[in-house]
C-alpha positions as CSV (number, residue, x, y, z in Angstrom):
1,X,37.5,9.7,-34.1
2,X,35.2,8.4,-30.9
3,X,32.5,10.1,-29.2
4,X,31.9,10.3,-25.6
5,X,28.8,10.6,-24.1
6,X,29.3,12.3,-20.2
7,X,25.5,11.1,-20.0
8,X,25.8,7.2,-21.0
9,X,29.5,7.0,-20.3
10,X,30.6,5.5,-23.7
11,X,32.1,6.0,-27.0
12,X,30.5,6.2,-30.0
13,X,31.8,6.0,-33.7
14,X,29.8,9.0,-34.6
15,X,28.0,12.3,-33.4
16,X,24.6,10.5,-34.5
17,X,25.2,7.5,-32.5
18,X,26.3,9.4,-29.3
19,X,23.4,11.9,-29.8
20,X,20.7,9.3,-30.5
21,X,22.2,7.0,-27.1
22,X,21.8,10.0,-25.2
23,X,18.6,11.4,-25.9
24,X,17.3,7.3,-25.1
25,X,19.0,7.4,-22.3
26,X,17.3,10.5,-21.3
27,X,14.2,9.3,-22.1
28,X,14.2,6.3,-19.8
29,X,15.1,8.5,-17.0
30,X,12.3,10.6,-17.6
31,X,9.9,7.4,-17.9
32,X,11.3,6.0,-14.8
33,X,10.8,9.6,-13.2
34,X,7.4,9.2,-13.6
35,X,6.9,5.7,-12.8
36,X,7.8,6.8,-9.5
37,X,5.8,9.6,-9.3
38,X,2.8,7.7,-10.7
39,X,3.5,5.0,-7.8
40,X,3.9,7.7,-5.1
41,X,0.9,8.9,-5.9
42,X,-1.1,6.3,-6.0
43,X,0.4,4.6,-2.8
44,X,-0.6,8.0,-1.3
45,X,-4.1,7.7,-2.3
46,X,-4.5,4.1,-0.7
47,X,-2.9,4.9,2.3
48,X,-5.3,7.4,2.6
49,X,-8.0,4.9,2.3
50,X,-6.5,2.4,5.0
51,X,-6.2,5.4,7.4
52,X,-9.6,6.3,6.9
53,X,-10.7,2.6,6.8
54,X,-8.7,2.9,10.3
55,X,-10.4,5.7,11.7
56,X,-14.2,4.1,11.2
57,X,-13.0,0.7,12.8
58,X,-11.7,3.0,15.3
59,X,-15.1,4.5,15.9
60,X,-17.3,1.0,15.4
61,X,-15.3,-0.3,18.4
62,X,-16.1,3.0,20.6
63,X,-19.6,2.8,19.8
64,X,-19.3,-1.2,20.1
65,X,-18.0,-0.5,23.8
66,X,-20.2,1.8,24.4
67,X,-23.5,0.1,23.4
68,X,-21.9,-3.6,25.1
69,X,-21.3,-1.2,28.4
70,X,-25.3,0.1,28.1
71,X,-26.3,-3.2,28.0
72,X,-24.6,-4.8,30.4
73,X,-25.0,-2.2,33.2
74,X,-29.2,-2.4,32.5
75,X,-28.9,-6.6,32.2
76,X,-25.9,-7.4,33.9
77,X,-25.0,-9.5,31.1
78,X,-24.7,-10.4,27.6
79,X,-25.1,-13.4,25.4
80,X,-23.5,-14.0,21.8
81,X,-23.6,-17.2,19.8
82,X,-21.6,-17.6,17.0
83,X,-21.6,-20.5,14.6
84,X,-20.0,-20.7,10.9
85,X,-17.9,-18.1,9.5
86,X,-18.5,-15.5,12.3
87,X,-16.8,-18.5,15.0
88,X,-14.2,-18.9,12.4
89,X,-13.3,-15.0,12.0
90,X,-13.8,-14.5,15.8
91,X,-11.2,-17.1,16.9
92,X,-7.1,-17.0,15.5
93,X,-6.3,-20.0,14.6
94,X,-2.1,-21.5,15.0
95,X,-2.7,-21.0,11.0
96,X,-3.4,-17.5,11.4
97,X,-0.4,-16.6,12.9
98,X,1.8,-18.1,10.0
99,X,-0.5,-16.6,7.3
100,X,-0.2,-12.9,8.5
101,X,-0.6,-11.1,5.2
């Protein structure tokens, strides 16, 4: 006599078998469940962080502006020498555009 399992989809030789295939198979499920769960979460949580990230670069720049526009209007112009890493970070390179991530 064979056992089939609805859940796995196979036959078994005994009721053990089937029963002990099935309860494995739920168990991965229910791992796997919370794999994604644990991963939704946590992307969730970073995202939040990149958004908020977002929203204080968002604010440097207005204040940036602002402060660039103060100056200007009282001097009529601005100076700003970079050298080093700040040169290298202020102007893309060809490379950068390959090497977006």
């Amino acid at each position: 006599m064979l056992y089939y399992s609805e859940i796995t989809k196979k036959n078994y030789k005994t009721s053990d078998e089937c029963i002990k295939a099935e309860e494995e198979a739920l168990n991965a499920q229910v791992k796997a469940r919370q794999e994604k769960e644990r991963i939704a979460a946590e992307r969730k949580t970073r995202a939040a962080e990149v958004e908020e990230a977002r929203k204080n670069m968002v604010a440097a720049r207005q204040k940036y502006a602002e402060l660039l526009e103060a100056f200007t209007k009282d001097y009529h112009t601005y100076h700003l020498s970079l050298d080093g890493e700040d040169a290298k970070r202020a102007v893309p390179t060809l490379f950068d555009f390959f090497n977006i991530f």
